[in-house]
C-alpha positions in Angstrom: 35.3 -15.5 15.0 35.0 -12.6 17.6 36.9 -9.6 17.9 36.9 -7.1 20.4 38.3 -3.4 20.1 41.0 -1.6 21.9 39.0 -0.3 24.6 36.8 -4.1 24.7 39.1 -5.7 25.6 40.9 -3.2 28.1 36.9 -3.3 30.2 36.8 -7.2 29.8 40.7 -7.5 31.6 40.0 -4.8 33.9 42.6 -2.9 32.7 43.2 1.3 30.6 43.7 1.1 26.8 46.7 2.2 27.0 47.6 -1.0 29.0 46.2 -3.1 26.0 48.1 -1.0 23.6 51.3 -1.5 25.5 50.5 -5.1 25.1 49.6 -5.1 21.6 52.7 -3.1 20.7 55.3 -5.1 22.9 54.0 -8.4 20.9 52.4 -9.6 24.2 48.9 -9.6 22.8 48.0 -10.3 19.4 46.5 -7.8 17.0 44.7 -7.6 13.6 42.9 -4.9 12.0 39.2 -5.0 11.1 38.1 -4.1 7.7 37.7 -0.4 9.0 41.6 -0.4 9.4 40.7 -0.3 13.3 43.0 -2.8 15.6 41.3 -5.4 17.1 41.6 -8.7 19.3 40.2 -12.4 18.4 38.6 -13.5 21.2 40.5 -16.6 21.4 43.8 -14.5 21.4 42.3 -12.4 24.9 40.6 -15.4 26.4 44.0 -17.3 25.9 46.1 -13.6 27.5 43.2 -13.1 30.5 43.9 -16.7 31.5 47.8 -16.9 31.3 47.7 -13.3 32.9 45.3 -13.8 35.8 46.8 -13.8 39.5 44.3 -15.3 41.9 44.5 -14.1 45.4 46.2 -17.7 46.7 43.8 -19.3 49.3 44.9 -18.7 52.7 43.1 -22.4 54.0 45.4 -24.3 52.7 42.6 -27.3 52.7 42.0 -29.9 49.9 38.9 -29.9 48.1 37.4 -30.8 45.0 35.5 -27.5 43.9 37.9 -25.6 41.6 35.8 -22.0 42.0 37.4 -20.5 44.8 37.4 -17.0 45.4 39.3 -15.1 48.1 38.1 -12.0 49.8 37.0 -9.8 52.3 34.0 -9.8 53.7 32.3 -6.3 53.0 28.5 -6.8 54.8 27.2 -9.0 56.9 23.2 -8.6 57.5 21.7 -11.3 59.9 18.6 -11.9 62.0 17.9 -14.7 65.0 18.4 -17.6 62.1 20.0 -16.4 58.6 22.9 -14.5 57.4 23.9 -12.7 53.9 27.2 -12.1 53.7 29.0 -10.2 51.1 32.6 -10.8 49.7 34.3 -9.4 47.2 36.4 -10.9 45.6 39.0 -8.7 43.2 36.5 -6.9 41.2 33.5 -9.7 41.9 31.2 -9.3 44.4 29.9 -13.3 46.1 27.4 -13.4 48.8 26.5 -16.0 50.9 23.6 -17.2 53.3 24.5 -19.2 55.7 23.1 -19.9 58.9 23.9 -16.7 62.0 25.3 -19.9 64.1 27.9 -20.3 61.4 28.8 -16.4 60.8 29.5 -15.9 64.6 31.7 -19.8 64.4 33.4 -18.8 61.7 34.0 -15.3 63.6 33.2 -13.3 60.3 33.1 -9.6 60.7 33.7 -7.0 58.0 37.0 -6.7 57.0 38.0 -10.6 57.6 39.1 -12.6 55.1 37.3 -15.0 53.8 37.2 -18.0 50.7 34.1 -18.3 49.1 33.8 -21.7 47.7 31.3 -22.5 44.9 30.5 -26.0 43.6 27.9 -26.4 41.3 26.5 -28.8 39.6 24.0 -26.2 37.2 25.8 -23.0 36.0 24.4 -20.7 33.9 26.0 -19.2 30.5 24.6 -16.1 28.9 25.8 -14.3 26.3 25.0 -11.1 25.0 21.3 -10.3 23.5 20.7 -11.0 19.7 22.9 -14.0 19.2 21.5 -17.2 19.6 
């Protein structure tokens, strides 16, 4: 099973170590030790936490549709030429960029600092993991 430290975990949720700490003592998180006497979190214990604790921006649309990966935003750059655009969003602490045609940046009246929903629905996503584990 994996474990991640203290300050692991506190990069993975975005948050200090004193934040995880608060969470470990309070009870909220669960702790072990490792065989170094050091505290430390099963991953399933933070993947379960990071899920029940994450607060999506809600999406502003208010449309139906059946891609589940939607991000919320605002729209940081926007570099286009006669036909293409890239456009940037970030998205909490993620960073999405788009290219779309420059017809449908100027329709969709996107300028820096709008807001904006990225939606993503794939069919191929790709899973790494760290090197040396295969």
């Amino acid at each position: 099973m994996t474990h991640f430290r203290i300050a692991e975990a506190a990069r993975l949720l975005g948050v200090s170590d004193d934040t995880v700490r608060r969470w470990t003592d309070s009870g909220s998180l669960p702790v072990d030790t490792d065989s170094s006497g050091r505290k430390v979190i099963a991953g399933a214990d933070l993947a379960s936490f990071a899920r029940a604790s994450a607060h999506a921006t809600p999406d502003p649309s208010g449309v139906g549709r059946s891609a589940r990966n939607r991000f919320v935003g605002l729209v940081t750059d926007i570099q286009s030429d006669k036909v293409m655009s890239q456009v940037e969003i970030q998205c909490g602490p993620h960073r999405v960029v788009s290219l779309m045609s420059t017809e449908a940046v100027h329709e969709l009246s996107l300028e820096v600092g709008s807001l904006a929903v990225a939606v993503v629905k794939a069919t191929h996503i790709i899973v790494e993991t760290p090197g040396g584990t295969a």
